[in-house]
C-alpha positions as CSV (number, residue, x, y, z in Angstrom):
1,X,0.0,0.0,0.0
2,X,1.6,3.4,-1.1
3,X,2.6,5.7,1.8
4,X,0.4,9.0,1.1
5,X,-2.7,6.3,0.7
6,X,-5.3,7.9,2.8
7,X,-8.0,5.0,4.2
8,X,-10.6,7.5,5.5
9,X,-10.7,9.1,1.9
10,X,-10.6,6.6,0.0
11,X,-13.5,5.2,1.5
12,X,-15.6,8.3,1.4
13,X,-14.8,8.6,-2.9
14,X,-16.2,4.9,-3.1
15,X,-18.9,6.2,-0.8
16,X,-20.5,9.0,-2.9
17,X,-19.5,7.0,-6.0
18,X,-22.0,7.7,-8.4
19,X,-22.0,5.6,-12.3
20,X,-24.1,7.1,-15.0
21,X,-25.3,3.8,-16.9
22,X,-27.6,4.3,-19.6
23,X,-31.0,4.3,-17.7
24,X,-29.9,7.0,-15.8
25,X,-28.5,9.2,-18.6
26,X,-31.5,8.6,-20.1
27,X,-33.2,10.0,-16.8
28,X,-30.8,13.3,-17.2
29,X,-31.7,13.8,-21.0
30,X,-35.5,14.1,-20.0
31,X,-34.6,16.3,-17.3
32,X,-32.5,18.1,-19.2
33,X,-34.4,19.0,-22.1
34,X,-37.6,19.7,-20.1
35,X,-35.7,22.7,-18.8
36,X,-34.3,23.4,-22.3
37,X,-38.1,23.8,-23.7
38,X,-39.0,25.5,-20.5
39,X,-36.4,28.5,-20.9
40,X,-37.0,28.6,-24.7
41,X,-40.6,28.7,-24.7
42,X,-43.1,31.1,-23.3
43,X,-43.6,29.6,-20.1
44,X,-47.1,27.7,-21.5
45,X,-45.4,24.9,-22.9
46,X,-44.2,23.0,-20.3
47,X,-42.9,19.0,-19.9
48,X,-43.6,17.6,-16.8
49,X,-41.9,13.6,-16.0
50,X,-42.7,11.0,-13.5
51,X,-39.8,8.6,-12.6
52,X,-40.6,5.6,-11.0
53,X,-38.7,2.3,-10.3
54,X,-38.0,-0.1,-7.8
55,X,-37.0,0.6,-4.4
56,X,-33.0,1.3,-4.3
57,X,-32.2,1.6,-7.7
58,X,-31.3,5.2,-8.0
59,X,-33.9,7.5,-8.0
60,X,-32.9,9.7,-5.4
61,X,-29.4,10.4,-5.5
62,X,-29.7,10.9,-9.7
63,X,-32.1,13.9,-9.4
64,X,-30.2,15.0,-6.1
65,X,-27.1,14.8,-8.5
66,X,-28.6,16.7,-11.6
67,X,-30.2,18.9,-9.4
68,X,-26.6,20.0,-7.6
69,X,-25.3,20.1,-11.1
70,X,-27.4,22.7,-12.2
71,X,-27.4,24.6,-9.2
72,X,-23.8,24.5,-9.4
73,X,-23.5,26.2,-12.5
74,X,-26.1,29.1,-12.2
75,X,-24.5,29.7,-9.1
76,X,-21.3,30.6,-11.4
77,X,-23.0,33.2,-13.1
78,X,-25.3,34.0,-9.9
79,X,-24.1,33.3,-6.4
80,X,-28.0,33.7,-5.2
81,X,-29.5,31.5,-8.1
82,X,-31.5,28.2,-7.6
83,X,-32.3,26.9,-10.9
84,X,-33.7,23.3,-9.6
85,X,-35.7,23.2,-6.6
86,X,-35.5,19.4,-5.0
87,X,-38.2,18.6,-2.1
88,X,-38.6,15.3,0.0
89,X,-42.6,14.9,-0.1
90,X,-43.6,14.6,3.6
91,X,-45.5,12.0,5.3
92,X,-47.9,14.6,6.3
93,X,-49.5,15.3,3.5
94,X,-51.8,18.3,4.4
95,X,-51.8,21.2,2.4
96,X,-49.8,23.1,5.0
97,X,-46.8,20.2,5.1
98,X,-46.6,20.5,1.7
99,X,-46.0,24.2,1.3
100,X,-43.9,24.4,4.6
101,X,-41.4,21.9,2.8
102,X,-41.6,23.9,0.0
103,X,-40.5,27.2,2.0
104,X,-37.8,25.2,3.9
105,X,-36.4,24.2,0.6
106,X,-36.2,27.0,-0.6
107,X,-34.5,28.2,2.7
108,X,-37.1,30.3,3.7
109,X,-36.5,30.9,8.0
110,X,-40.0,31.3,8.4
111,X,-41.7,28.2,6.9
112,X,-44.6,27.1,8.9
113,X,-45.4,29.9,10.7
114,X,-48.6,31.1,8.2
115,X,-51.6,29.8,6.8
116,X,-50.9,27.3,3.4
117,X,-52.6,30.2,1.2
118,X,-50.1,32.8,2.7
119,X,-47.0,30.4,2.2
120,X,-47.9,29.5,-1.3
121,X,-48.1,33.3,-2.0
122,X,-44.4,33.3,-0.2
123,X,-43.4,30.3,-2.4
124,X,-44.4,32.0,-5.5
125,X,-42.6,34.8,-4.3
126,X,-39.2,33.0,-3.9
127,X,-39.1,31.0,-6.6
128,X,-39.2,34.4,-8.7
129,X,-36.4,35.6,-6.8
130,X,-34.4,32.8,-7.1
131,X,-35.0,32.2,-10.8
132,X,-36.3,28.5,-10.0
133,X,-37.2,27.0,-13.2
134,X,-37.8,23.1,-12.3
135,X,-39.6,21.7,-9.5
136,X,-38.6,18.1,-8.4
137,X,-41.0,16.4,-5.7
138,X,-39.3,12.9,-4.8
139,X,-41.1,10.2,-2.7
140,X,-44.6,11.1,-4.1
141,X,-45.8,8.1,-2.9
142,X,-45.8,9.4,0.6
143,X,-49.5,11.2,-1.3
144,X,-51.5,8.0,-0.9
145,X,-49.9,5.5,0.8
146,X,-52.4,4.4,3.7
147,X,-54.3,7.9,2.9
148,X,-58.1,8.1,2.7
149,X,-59.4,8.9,-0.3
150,X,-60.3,12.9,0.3
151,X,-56.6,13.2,1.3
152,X,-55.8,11.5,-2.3
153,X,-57.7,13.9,-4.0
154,X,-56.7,16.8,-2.0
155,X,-52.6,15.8,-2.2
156,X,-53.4,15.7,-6.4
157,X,-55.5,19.0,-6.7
158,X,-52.3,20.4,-4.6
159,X,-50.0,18.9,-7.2
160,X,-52.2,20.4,-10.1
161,X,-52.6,23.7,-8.4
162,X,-49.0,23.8,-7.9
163,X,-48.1,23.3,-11.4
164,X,-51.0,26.2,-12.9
165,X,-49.8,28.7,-10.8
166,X,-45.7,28.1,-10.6
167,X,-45.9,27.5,-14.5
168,X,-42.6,25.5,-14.1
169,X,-42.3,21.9,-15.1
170,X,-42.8,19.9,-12.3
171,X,-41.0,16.1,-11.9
172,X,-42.8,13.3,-9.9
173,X,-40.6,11.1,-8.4
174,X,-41.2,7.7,-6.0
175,X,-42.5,3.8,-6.4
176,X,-44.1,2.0,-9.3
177,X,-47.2,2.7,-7.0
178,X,-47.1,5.9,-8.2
179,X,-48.0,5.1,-11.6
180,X,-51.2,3.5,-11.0
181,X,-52.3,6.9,-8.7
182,X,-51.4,9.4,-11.9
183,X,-53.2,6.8,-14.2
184,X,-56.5,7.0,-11.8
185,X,-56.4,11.0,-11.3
186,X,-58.0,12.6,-14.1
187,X,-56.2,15.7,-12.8
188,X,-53.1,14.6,-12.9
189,X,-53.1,11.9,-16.1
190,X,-52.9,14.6,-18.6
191,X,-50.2,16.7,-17.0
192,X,-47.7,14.0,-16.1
193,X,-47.7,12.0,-20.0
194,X,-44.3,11.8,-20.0
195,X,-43.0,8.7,-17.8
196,X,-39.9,7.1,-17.0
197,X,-39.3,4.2,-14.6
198,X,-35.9,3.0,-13.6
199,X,-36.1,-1.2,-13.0
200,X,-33.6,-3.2,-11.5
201,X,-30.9,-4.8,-13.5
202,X,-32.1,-8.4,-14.7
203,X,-30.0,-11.4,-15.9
204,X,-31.8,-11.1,-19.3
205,X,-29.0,-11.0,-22.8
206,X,-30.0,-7.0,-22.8
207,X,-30.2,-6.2,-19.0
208,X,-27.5,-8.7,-18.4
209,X,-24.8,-6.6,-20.0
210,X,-25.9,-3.2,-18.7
211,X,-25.2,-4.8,-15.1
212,X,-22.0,-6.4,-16.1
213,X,-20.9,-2.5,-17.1
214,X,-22.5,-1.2,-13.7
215,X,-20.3,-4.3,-11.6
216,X,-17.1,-3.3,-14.2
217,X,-17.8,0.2,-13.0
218,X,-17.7,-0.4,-9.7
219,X,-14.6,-2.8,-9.0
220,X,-12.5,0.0,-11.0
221,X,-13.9,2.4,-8.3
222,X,-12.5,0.3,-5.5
223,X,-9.9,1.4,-3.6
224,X,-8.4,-2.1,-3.2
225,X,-8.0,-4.8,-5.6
226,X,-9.7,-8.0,-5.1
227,X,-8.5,-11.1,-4.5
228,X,-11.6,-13.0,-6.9
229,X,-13.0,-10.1,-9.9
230,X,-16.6,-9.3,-9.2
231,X,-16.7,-10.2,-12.8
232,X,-15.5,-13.7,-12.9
233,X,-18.8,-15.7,-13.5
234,X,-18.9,-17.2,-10.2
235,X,-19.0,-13.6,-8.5
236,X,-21.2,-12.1,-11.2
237,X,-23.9,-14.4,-10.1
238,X,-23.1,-14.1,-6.6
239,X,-23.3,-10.6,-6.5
240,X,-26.5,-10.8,-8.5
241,X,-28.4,-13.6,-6.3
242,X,-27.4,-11.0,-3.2
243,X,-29.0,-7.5,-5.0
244,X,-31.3,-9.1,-7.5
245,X,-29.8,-6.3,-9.9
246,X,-30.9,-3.5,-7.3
247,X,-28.0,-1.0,-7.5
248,X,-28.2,-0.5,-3.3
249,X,-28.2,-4.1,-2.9
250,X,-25.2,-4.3,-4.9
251,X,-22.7,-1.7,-2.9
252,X,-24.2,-2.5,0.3
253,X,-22.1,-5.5,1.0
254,X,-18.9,-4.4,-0.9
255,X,-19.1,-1.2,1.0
256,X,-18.8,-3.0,4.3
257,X,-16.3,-5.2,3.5
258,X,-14.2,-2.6,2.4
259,X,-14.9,-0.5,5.3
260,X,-13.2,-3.6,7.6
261,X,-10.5,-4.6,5.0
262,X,-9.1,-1.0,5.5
263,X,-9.7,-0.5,9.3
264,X,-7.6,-3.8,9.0
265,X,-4.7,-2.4,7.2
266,X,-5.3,-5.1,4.1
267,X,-3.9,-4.5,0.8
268,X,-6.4,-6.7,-0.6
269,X,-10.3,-7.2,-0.4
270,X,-10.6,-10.9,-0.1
271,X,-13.8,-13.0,-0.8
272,X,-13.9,-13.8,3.0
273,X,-14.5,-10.3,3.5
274,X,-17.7,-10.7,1.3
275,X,-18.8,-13.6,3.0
276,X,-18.5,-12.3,6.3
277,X,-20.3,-8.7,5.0
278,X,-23.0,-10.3,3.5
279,X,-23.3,-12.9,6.2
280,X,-24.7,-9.7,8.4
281,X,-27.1,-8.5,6.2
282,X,-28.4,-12.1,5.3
283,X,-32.2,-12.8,7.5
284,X,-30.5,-14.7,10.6
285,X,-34.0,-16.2,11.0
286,X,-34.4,-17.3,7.5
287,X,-32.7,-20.4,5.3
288,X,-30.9,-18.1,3.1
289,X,-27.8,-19.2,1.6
290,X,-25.0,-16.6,1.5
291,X,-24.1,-16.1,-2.5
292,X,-20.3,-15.4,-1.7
293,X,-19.7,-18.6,-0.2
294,X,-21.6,-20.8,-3.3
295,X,-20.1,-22.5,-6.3
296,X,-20.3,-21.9,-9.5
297,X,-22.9,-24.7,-10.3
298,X,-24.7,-24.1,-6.9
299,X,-25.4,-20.1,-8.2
300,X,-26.5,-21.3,-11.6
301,X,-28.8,-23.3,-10.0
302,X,-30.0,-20.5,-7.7
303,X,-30.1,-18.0,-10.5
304,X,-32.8,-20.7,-12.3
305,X,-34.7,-20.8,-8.9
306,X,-34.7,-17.0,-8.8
307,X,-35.7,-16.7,-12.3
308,X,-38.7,-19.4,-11.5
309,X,-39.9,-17.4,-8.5
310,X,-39.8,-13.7,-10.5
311,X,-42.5,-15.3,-12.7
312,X,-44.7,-17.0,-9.8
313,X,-44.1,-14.8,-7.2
314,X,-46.3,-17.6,-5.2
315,X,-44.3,-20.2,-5.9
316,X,-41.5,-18.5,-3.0
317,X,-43.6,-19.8,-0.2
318,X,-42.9,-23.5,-1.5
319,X,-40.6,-25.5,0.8
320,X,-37.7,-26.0,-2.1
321,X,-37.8,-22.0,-2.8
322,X,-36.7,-21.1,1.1
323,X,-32.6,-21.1,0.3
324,X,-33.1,-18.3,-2.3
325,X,-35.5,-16.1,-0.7
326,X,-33.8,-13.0,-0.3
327,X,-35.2,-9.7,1.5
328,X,-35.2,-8.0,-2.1
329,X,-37.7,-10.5,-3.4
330,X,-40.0,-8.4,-1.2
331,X,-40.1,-5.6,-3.7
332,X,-40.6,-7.0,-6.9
């Protein structure tokens, strides 16, 4: 290990890595030429999106990232600008939660402390001063999930209100759930036609080489070599049978394995250090084998059980199914 080499930041850079596979870019080209049409245009012709996927696969941190992006660079040629405005939908989703997190968002010391009507007045207000031109609400799910169905409507007459009277493009972000709420809202259908959804990675001939580039990606990242390449075949289908091609899944356990390889000193990450970092996020309850530890023919044959279950979902309650029933199964 070279002198000057730096544990503690080389940890954080692996940390906030962040790898722009095609499903993302594709994410930032919607983004970015809504807000293209937006400046060019009048103000009346505007492109709202709605991103969906599946839990852990990115949603978040790639509109956090194009949104500090942007920022970034207005602030360049305006110290005080705030081109994209990004808000975390609350759980409380009365009409005053939503406009305080707007106001606190926009940095606004007083938010909360009026009526919704006067805060939305206050929000206009601000948004004009700080030349916001895009609105991102992520975690719109938060709208409906256990909500009764006069909050529903109320939550997506706030949305469309929001978007008549800001006249900025607004971008929907959360769960596949989502979907099926915009579909139903005859408010909201019309204004939100352009959708994106970001799935996990599958094993499929198209999919599988998208997550072979986003594993490559990674291991290049590392700050350690490794004793066995995450893209030998065994490992390729270990790491897959542990995420089930969700991105979080996937870092989670190298993350922690690197973390103790370095508090350790090591100059290598070795596959024990997998085993024993996925071991702790395995279900100690539950007859789940640990992917790191498995041959080559063992993961095949896991890989075909995991395959068999994503198209009967009912068939992972069946006695035989209980090795390969991992916690992301839950989301799909």
């Amino acid at each position: 290990m070279k002198k000057d080499f730096d544990p503690i930041r080389a940890y954080q850079q692996f940390d906030t890595l962040y790898i722009n596979t095609p499903r993302y870019a594709e994410v930032n080209n919607a983004l970015e030429e809504s807000l293209s049409l937006m400046l060019r245009s009048t103000g009346l012709d505007r492109r709202n999106l709605l991103i969906t996927g599946d839990p852990g696969m990115g949603k978040s941190l790639t509109l956090k990232r194009f949104m500090e992006r942007l920022n970034a660079e207005a602030k360049k040629r305006n110290p005080g600008a705030l081109l994209v405005l990004y808000v975390c939908t609350p759980e409380d989703t009365s009409l005053k939660a939503m406009s305080t997190a707007l106001l606190v968002a926009l940095g606004d010391p007083f938010a909360g402390k009026a009526t919704h009507y006067v805060q939305m007045i206050r929000v206009r207000k601000l948004m004009d001063e700080l030349g916001v031109i895009m609105v991102i609400l992520d975690e719109v799910q938060h709208i409906f999930d256990g909500r009764s169905k006069n909050v529903i409507k109320t939550a997506a007459q706030f949305i469309k209100n929001l978007e008549n009277n800001l006249k900025r493009p607004i971008v929907l972000s959360g769960m596949r759930s989502i979907e099926d709420f915009i579909q139903r809202s005859s408010e909201l259908r019309r204004r939100f036609n352009t959708r994106m959804r970001i799935g996990r990675y599958l094993l499929t001939q198209e999919d599988g080489r998208e997550f072979r580039d986003f594993v490559k990606a990674i291991e290049e990242a590392m700050p350690l070599p490794l004793e066995e390449s995450l893209l030998s075949e065994r490992m390729l289908l270990a790491v897959y049978c542990f995420s089930g091609g969700i991105a979080d899944y996937v870092i989670k356990p190298l993350k922690l394995a690197l973390s103790r390889a370095l508090d350790r000193g090591q100059e290598v990450l070795r596959t024990q250090d997998l085993i024993e970092a996925a071991a702790t996020m395995l279900d100690p309850d539950g007859q789940v084998i640990n992917p790191f530890e498995q041959d080559l023919p063992q993961l095949q044959r896991a890989v075909r059980m995991l395959h068999s279950i994503e198209s009967d979902l009912l068939r992972r309650h069946e006695p035989e199914f209980a090795p390969v029933c991992f916690s992301w199964l839950d989301d799909i």
